[in-house]
Each structure stands twice: as C-alpha cells, then as structure tokens.
N, C-alpha and C positions, 0 to 999 in steps of 0.2 A: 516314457514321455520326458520330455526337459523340463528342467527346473519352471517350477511356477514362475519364477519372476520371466522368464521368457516365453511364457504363453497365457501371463495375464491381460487380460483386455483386447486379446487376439481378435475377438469378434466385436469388438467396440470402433467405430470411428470415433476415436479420441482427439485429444490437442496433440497427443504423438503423431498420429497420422495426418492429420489437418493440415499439421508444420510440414511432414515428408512431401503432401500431397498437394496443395494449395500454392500459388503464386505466392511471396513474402509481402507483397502488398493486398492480395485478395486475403489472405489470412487477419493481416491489423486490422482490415475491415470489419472482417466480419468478429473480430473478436471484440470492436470497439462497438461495435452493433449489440451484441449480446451484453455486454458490462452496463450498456447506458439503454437497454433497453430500447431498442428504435426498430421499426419496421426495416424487413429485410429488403431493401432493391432485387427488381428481378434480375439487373443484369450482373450485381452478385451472385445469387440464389444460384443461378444458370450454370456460374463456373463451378460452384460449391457445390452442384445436383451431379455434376459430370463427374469430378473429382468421386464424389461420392458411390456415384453407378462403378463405376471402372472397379474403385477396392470392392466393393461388393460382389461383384460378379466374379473378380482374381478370389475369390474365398469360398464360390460355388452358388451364391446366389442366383436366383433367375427372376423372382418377383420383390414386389416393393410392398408395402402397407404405412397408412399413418396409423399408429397404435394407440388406442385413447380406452379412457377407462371411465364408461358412461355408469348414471346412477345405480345401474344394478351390484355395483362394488365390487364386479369384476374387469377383467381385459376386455377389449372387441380390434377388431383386422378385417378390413376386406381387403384382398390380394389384387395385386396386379403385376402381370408380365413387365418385365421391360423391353416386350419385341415392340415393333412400331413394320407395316408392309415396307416391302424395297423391288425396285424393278426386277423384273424376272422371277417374279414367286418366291423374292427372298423376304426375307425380315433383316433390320435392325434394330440394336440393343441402342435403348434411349429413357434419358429421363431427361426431365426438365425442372428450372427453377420453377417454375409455378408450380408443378407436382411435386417438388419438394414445401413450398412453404404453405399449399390449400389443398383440399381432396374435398370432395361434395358426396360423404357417400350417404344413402338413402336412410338406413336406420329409425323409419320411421317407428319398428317393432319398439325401439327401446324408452322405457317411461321416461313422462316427462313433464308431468305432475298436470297435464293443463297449458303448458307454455305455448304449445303447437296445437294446433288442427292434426288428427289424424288424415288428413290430404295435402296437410304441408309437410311433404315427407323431408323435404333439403334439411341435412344439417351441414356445418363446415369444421371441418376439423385443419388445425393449423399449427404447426410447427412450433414448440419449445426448443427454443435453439440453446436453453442452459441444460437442457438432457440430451447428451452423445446418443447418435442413430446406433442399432447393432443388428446382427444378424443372428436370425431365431430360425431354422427351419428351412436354412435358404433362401429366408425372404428377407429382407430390408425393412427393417421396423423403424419408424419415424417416430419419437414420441408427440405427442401432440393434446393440445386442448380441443373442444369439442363444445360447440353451440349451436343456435339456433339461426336462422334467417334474420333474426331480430335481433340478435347479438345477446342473446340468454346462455347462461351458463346449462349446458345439457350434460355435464360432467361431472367428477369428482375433482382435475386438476386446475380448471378455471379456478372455483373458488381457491383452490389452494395456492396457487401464485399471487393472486389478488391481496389474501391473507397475511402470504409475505411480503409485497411492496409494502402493503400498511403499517405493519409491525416496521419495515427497516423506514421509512419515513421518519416514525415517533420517535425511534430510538434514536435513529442520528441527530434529531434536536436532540436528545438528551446528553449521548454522549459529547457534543460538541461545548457544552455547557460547562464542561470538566476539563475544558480544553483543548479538545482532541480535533483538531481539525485538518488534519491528514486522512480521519476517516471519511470514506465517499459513501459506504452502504453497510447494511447490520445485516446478518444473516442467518437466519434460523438452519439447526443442526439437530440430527435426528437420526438416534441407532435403534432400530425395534428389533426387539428379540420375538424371536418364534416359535411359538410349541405348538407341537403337532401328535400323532398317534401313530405307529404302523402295525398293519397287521397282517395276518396271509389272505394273500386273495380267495382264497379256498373257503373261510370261512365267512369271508366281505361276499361272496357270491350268494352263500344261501341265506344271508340276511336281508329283506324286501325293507326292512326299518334305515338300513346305511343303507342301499343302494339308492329308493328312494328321498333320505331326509336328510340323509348326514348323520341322523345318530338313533341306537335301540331304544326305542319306542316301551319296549319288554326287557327285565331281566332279573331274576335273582342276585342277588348278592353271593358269588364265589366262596368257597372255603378260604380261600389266602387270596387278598388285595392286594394293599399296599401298606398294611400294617407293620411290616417290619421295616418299612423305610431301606428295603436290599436295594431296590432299584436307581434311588436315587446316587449317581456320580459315580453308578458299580461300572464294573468293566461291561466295555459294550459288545452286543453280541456277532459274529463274524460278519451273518447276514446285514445285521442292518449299520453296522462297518461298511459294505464294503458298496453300501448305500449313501452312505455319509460322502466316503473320498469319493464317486463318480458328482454327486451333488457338488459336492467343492469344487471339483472340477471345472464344471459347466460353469458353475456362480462364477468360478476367477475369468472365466475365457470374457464375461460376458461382464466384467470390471465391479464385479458384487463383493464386496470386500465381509466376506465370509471369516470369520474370528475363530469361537467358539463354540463347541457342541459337546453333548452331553446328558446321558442318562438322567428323565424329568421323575417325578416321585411315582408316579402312578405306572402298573406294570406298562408296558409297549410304547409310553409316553418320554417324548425324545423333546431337545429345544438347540437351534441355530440363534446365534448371536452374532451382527455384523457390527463392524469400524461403522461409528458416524463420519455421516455425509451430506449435504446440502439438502432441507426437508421435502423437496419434489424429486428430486434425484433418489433418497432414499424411500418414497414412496411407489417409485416407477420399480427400484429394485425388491421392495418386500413382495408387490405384486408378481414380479419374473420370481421370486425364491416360491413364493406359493404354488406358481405353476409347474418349476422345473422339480419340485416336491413329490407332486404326484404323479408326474410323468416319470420321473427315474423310480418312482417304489415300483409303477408297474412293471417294468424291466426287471425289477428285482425279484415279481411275483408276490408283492405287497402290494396295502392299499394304504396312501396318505390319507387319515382322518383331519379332518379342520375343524371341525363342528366345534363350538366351545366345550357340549358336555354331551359328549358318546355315550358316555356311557356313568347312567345312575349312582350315586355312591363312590363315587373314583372320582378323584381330581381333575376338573378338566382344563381345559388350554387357554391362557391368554396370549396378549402383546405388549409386551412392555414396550414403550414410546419413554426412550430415553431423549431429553429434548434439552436443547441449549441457545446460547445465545452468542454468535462472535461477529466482529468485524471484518471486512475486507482488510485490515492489516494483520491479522492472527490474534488479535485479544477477545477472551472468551467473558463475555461480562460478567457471566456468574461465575467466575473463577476470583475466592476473594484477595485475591493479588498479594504483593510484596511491599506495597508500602500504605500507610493511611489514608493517602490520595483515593489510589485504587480502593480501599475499601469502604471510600465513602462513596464510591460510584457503584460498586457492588450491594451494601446495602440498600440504594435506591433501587437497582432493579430486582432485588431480591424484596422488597417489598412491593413494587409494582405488580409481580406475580403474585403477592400475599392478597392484593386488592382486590385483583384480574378473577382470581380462582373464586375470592368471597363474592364478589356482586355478580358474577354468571356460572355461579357453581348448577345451576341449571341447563346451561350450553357445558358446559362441562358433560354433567349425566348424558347430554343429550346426543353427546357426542360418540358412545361408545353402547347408543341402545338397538337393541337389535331384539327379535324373537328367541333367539339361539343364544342371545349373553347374557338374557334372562335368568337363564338356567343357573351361570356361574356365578354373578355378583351376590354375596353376601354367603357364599358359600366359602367351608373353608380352606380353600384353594385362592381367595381370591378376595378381593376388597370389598367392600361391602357397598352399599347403593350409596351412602352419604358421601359427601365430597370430601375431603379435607386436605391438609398441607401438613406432612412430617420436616420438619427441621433439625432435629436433633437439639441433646443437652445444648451444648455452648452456645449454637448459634441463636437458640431462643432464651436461652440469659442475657446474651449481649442485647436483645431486643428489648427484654424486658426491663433491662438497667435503662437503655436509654427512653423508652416510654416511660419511666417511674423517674429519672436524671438520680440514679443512686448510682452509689459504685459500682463495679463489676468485679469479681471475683477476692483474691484473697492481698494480688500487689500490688491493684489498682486503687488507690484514693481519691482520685478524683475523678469527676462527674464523668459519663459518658457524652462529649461533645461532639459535634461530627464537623473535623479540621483536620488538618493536615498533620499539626503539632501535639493534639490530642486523643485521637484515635489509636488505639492497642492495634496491634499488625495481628492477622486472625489467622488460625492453622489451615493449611486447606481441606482436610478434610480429619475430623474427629466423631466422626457420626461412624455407628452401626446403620446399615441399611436394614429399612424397617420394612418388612415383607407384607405386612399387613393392611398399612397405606396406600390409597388411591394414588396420590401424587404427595413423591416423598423426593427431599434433596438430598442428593449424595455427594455431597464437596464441589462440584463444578455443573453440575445438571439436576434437571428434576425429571424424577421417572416416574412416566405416568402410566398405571399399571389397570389400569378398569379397561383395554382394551382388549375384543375378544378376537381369538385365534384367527379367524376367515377373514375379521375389518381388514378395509381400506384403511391405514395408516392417515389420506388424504382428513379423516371427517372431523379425529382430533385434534388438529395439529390448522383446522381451520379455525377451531375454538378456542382454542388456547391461543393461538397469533394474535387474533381480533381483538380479543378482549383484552391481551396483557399492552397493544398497540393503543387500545383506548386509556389503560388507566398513565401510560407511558407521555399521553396526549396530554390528560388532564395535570401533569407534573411539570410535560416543558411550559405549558401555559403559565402555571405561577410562577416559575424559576425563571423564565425570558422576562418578567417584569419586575423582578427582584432587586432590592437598590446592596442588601445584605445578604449575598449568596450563602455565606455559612451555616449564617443564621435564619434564615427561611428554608435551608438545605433541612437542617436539625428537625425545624420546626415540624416541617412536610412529612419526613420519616417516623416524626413523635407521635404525629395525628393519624399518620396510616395507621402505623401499629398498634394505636389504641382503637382506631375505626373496625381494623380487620381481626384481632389476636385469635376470636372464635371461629376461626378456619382453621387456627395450628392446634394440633392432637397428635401427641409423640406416643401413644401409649398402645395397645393392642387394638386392632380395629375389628379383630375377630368374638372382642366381648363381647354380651347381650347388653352389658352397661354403656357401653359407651355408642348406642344405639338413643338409649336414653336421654344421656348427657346430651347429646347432638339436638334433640330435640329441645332440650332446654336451652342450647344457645341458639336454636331459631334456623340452626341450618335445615336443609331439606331430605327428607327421605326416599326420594322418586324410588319406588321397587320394580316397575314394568316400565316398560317401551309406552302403551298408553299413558300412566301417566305424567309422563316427563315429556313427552314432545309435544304436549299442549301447551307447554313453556317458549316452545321455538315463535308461537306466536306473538309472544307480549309485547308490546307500546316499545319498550325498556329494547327489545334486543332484536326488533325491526329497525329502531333508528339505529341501534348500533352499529348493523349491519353496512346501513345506508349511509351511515356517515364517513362507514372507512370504505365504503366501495367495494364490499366484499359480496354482499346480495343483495337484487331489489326486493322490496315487497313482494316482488311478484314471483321472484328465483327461491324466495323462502317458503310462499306458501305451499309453491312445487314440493321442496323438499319434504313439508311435510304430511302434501297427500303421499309422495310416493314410498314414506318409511313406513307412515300408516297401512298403506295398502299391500306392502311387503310384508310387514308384520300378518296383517290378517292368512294372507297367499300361506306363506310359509305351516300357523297353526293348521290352516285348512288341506291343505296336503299333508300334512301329519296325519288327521283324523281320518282321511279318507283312508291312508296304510294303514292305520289300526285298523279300521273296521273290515277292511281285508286278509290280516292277518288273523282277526279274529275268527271269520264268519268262514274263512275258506282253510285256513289252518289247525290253531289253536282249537276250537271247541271240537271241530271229528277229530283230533288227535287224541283229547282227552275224553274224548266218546269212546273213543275205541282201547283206550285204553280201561275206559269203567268195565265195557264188557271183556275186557279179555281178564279183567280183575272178577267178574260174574262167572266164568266159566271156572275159572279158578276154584274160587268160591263152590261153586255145583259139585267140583270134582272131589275137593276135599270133604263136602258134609256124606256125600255117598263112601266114604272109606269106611271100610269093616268096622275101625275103631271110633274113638268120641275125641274127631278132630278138632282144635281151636282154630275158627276162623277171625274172631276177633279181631286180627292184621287186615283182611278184605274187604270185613263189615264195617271197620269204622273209617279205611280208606275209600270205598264204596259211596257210604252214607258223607264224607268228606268233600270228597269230589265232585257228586252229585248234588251236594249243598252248593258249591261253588261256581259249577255250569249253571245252575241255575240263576243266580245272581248275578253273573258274567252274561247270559243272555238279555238277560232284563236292562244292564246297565247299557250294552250296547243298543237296545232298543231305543231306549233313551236317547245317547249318541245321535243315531239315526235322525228322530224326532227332532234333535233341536239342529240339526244340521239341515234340515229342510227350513229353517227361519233365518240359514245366515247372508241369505240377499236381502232380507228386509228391510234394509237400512238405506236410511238417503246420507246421512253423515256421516264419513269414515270414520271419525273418532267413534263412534256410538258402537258400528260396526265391532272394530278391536276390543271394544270393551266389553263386548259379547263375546267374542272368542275366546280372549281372555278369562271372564268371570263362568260361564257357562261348560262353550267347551274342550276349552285346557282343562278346566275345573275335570270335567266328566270323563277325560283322557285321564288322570291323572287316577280319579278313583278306579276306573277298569284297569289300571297296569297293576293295581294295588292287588285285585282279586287274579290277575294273572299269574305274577308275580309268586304269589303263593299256589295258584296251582305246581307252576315250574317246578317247586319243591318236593311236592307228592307225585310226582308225574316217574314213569320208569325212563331214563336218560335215553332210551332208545326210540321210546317213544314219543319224543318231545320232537314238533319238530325244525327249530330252530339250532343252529349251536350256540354255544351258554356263553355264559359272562366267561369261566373257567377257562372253554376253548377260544374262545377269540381275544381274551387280554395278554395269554399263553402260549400265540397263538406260532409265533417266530421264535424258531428254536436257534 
C-alpha cells in the first residue's frame, strides 16, 4: 500500500477534493456558507450534490445515506440508490441538492422521550456541512443532525452544535475584551481516547451474558488478572497487531486522525488515542472508530468488548474527553501563553471552567450516567462519582496567592496583580497527570475522564460547552461595564476563586477520605444513573439550557424519560439473561455434576478397603447447600420481576431496578460465583474469566 499520507482521507470529501472538484466560485460559496453559518441555497446545494455524487461513485459507491446519531447513542442510515428511471428501461445515477441538504426518513421506532405522537412518524435529518461527507460501505454517508416536525432536537448532534455556538458566542465577548478583535469565532476541541477489550470469538460465542448484554453477568475471579501490571504497555500481541494496523488503516482513509495505541492494564484490554479535532467532527469520528472496532475484530476472529465493565474485578474501559478551547486564528485559550497579557486571559477562562464545573457539577455526573458506567465510576480503574477539578502544584498556588493577594513563590515579592506589568509568565505545563480525577488540567486542556467506553462523546461535551458558556456570559457582562479593566479583571478572578476553590482536589480520588472530605465541602455524591438525572430537572438548569438555546424544557424532559427508560431496558434484559443462564444452564450443570460427585461417592464407600470420602461429602453437602439457595434466590428474582411494570413514574421505576433487582442480580452472582469454584471445569458450562481474558493468543 502507499505511504499513509497518500491514501489519508481517500474516502473523505474533503476541502482537497471540494477545491479539485467544485467551481472556484461555487466553493467561496459554500465555504463562506459554512464559516458564517447560513442556510444552504438549493442552487448551490445542486452543484455541490453533483460534484459530490460523481467522486462517490468514481470510488465504488452506488447509494447515499444521511448518517445521524439519534438518542439511543448509537449510528442510524437509511440507504438510498442514486439510480433515478431513464427511457428505455434504463436508470440514471442522480442526486440532488435537496437530497443533499434534507432526507425525511420514517424513524419513528427510535425514542423520543414524548416529543412525537407515535403516528407522527416524519423526522428530518439535515446536513452539517462543518462534517466532510465519506464513504462507508459503498454508500455516501452525509453527516447530519436529526429532528422532529417541530423542529425538536431528536438527536445527540443538534444539541451538540447548539452547545458550540453558545459557548463560541460567550467567549468571543470575552476574548475581545483582551483585545482580540481579529477573532470571528472560539472553537471547542476534543481528542477522546478509547478503550476497548478483544477477545476470540470462540469463547464471545458460548457466552449468552456478552452476546446478550455487553458484559458476564457470571464469573470467578482467575488465578492471574492483572496483578502484575505485564499487560500494561507490553508488547502487543501479533493478532491483535495486525488488528490495530487494518484499524488504522480504515480510520486514516476515512480522515480519523488515529495517534496512539497501546496495551490497557487489564488482560485483552487495548486503548486508541486520536489528534484533536473540532468537538462535532471528533464526535462523528469516536462513533465511525467504535464501529470500525468491531467490525475489523470480526475479521480478525475477535470480538470488540465496549461495555464499561465486562468483566467483574478487571478494570474496565473509559473515554477520556480531552477538551479545549481555540480560536479561529490558532490561539488555544487554555494554553497559558508567553507573555502576562495571555496569562491574564488564561486565567480567566481557566477559572470560568473552575465555575462552570462547581455550579453544574450535577450536568457534569449527568453527563456520562449510564446503566453500564455504573459499574466503573468509583471503581479503581476510574474516578469516582464526585465531580472535581485537578490543577496541579503551581497552577493552584498561583490561584491561591492571588485569592489570599500574598506573594507567590520564592522570587516573587510582590502581590499577585493581574496586568500586563505584573503578572509572572507561567510554564506551560508543570503538572503530573493525575489519573485519578474526573476532570484534570494537563498544561493546555482539561481531561475529562468519568466518560464510559460505549458514550456518545456528544452528551459530555454538551455539558461542559453550556455551562462553561454561561459562567463565560456572566464575566463579559461585568467586564463590558467596567470603567477599571485591570481592576475589576483581578477582582472577578479573586471572587471566582474564593466562590469556587472547593471543586479543586489534587490529591488521590481513589481514597475512601477524600470521599469524605467532598462531602464536607458540599459537593455531590451522585452514585447511580437514578440518582443524578433527577438533577437534569432543576429550575437552575432548565433555564440554563434555555437561556443558551441548547434545550427547551421540553428537549430536556425527553432526555430524561429516555435515559430513565434506557437505564431501566438495559437492567431488565440483564435479569432476564441471568435467569436464563441460571434456570437452563448453571443449576443442571451443577445438578449433574452433584450426581456424578454421588456415584463417585457410591463407588468409593463399596471398595474392599475404609475409603475417605470426605472430598465428595463435604463437596456434595457444599454444592448442594448452594443449589439450594441459588434456587431460592432466583425465585425471588422472578417474583419481583413480575412488579417491574407497576410503575406510573419512570423515575420510581429505575429506582426499583436499581434497589431491588440489580440488588438481587448481584447477590445470585455471588452464590454463582462461588459455585464456579467447586464446579469440575468440564463441567461448567460457561468459559471462565481464565479463558476468555486469555483468550488471543
């Protein structure tokens, strides 16, 4: 194959192609269209669809789709030919500017909290002309946002554009205010890393717990984990090598700016790292990497795991949402620049986000709650439920000097001012990344790490915009009436810092102490998906929403029948695998093994001599305790799963799932769990944690 750089972005309608392929004036167009945000003219659209069809079809194409990524936080495509009839029993190949910029498809299947009549099937999906079209499958993938007849957001990337006008609005009064008035727009920037699991299909096939759920339901804890830490950054194995480079592959043809990869801690646990990129653009690609994940492991005779926590006791997988901040002319705001100027513009937005994070550390949690990332938060692989903000040594001395107006360090004497003359030029980066923080700065970004392997990139990155857009509101507003810039500059950032400091926590997040602490400073603990998304309701962050145009009251409380109602879906098809597993596998397996332990038994006390059976009888007497309490628990199971429609309020619902029967899943894996142990391996019949973590050799 040629050199990457000559077959990157092969399957992208890019700005290369655009310029090859476009008239030099239908191109200014449509680029002056897309920078200033304006509806497309159809008799642009027309030239650009044509243009468009032609490269597509020279590449092997034959259908088209708008690709949108409705609430269920995955992909969706309905395909369409580009034949159109032609005299004589022919066809021609045709698109159109309207088919490029609206598609009406039916979708009425996909949730949508309440916003639609199930008889109002129309939804319209409509062209993001700042995400390049590509080709997936032969087909022409549009990206596109995705609403309702009433112009309701029925997707994950409405809100997410929304979120970024808002945020670039605020910031550009801000930035302007420092002078900048070259800047036209502020851009939010976002690299999510990716961890995943592979395994061999062979042993993904006779598990009913992953094929149904995502993750075992069942498992013993293995002789060798991940105790020795071998796995992490070891050499990687041929297989799943040669899994990696066809991935990379695909990801470069398809303009995925693929980085870094690399053996994850836990055995068969692997993680992708891409180049930031514009946060809808990088949201459109974590979704194509998730996809193109699991379709090349099958190729390879693996299975890509996403689940947050496959598997009990092992580390499971997040998303780091490495997120930043730049202008349309290359300046990165949270980058604390090279002279004092810059870093008195950096500390403002640097405490913007310190604000942002304290007053909706609740759309924060709420943003990365799921059934499945349940599992992982506060485990320790992973951050814990509380919210907070790592900054490191220096950069929260320098805060605390100018919150206290003491000196800073050892050759500074005088006060921390915030001017041009008096501000200390700051390093760009002097921090250890702190693995243990939810949202921690690392010298020019904040990584936000509570996100779990399967999200939508879209859900955080709507929370984090909005909120850091409001407190960014609330600073041009004082500073646009300021008669004393400097001095109201200072002031603003003295008052943040003392309003917000109980958000910053540099210290391990994996302590039970600092679980504590947090509770002494008032922050929140949200542990489940129930109770954190009864926050999406409040007064506080309905008007929020509405204020920056990102949801109406009515787009949010969708949101949170349909997380509610996910949450529930998801427990309730777990319970019903267990109870399958159990009632059709698990207890005759361990049936039959008692009695083949009973013939045993029979056969040894009839030998001539004065055999010890002692091994039979107290494995007998063992297993037999266990089946029995394993029956009983699942009856239970059963019993309360026949009350889980009783409910008129979804929230009440969840919290029965929750409290009842995750509760009751959890204690029967327990008595499993320990059968597994006593069970003869051949007769078990499941493969183990051993073979399927072990499983690619």
């Amino acid at each position: 194959m040629d050199t990457v750089s000559k077959y990157f972005g092969a399957n992208v309608f890019n700005d290369t192609i655009m310029k090859e392929r476009l008239p030099h004036e239908t191109y200014n167009m449509l680029q002056r269209t897309i920078k200033n945000g304006k509806h497309l003219e159809l008799g642009l659209a027309n030239v650009v669809a044509n243009a468009m069809k032609d490269w597509a079809i020279e590449q092997g194409a034959t259908h088209f789709t708008h690709w949108f990524q409705p609430m269920t936080g995955i992909t969706a495509e309905k395909h369409d030919s580009f034949i159109s009839p032609a005299f004589g029993g022919k066809v021609i190949m045709e698109f159109s500017g309207k088919e490029l910029i609206q598609g009406e498809p039916d979708a009425s299947s996909f949730p949508s909290g309440g916003l639609r009549a199930t008889f109002e099937a129309r939804g319209y999906t409509a062209w993001d002309a700042t995400s390049y079209a590509f080709i997936k499958d032969n087909t022409l993938c549009i990206p596109t946002a995705f609403c309702s007849y009433g112009g309701h957001a029925l997707d994950k990337k409405t809100p997410l554009l929304r979120s970024m006008q808002a945020l670039s609005r605020q910031a550009l009064r801000v930035v302007k205010l420092f002078g900048n008035e070259d800047v036209r727009f502020v851009e939010t920037t976002v690299g999510a890393e990716q961890e995943y699991f592979l395994i061999d299909k062979s042993v993904f096939d006779k598990r009913k717990d992953l094929i149904y759920t995502g993750r075992t339901l069942f498992g013993a804890k293995p002789p060798k984990g991940q105790e020795l830490d071998d796995h992490y950054f070891g050499a990687i194995k041929p297989r799943v090598l040669a899994f990696m480079k066809e991935l990379d592959e695909e990801l470069w043809k398809l303009g995925i700016l693929a980085k870094t990869e690399h053996n994850e801690v836990a055995p068969a646990q692997h993680e992708l790292a891409p180049i930031f990129t514009t946060t809808n653009i990088a949201a459109d690609h974590n979704q194509l990497t998730m996809e193109l994940m699991q379709k090349i492991a099958k190729k390879h005779n693996m299975v890509c795991l996403l689940h947050e926590k496959p598997f009990a006791g092992v580390n499971g997988s997040g998303k780091h949402n490495n997120w930043s901040l730049s202008t349309d002319t290359g300046v990165n705001l949270l980058n604390p620049g090279d002279t004092p100027a810059e870093n008195a513009q950096f500390l403002l937005f640097i405490c913007a986000v310190l604000k942002a994070v304290d007053d909706y550390q609740d759309l924060i949690r709420i943003s990365v709650a799921s059934a499945s990332n349940d599992h992982r938060l506060g485990a320790n692989e992973a951050p814990p439920a509380v919210v907070s903000i790592f900054l490191g040594t220096e950069l929260s001395e320098i805060l605390d000097a100018i919150e206290k107006d003491v000196p800073y360090g050892t050759k500074e004497k005088e006060m921390l001012r915030i001017g041009v003359h008096t501000l200390p030029k700051f390093p760009k980066d002097t921090t250890d990344r702190n693995r243990t923080s939810p949202f921690a700065f690392t010298g020019n970004k904040f990584e936000f790490r509570m996100l779990g392997s399967s999200a939508s990139i879209s859900d955080a990155n709507v929370m984090i915009n909005t909120s850091v857009a409001e407190s960014l509101m609330q600073f041009a507003d004082i500073l646009e009436q300021s008669n004393d810039f400097e001095a109201d500059l200072h002031k603003l950032i003295q008052d943040t810092i003392r309003q917000h400091k109980r958000i910053i926590f540099n210290g391990n997040g994996y302590d039970d102490r600092w679980v504590k602490e947090a509770e002494g400073r008032g922050l929140l603990n949200l542990k489940s998906t129930p109770d954190c998304l009864p926050y999406l309701l409040l007064e506080k962050n309905v008007k929020l929403f509405e204020r920056h145009k990102v949801f109406s009251p009515e787009e949010l409380r969708a949101q949170y029948d349909i997380q509610m109602e996910s949450y529930c879906k998801i427990i309730n098809i777990e319970a019903l695998t267990l109870l399958n597993m159990v009632n059709k596998d698990i207890l005759p397996a361990v049936s039959g093994f008692i009695k083949d332990l009973g013939e045993a038994y029979q056969q040894k006390k009839a030998m001539p001599f004065a055999a010890d059976c002692s091994y039979e009888e107290n494995l007998i007497r063992d297993l037999s305790d266990l089946s029995g309490r394993l029956y009983h628990q699942k009856l239970a199971l059963e019993k309360a799963m026949e009350s889980r429609s009783g409910f008129a309020d979804v929230g009440e619902k969840a919290r029965y799932f929750r409290d009842v029967i995750f509760a009751s899943m959890n204690d029967i894996r327990i008595v499993v769990d320990e059968m597994e142990d006593k069970t003869r391996s051949s007769a078990w019949p499941y493969p183990t944690y051993g073979a399927i973590l072990f499983s690619v050799k």
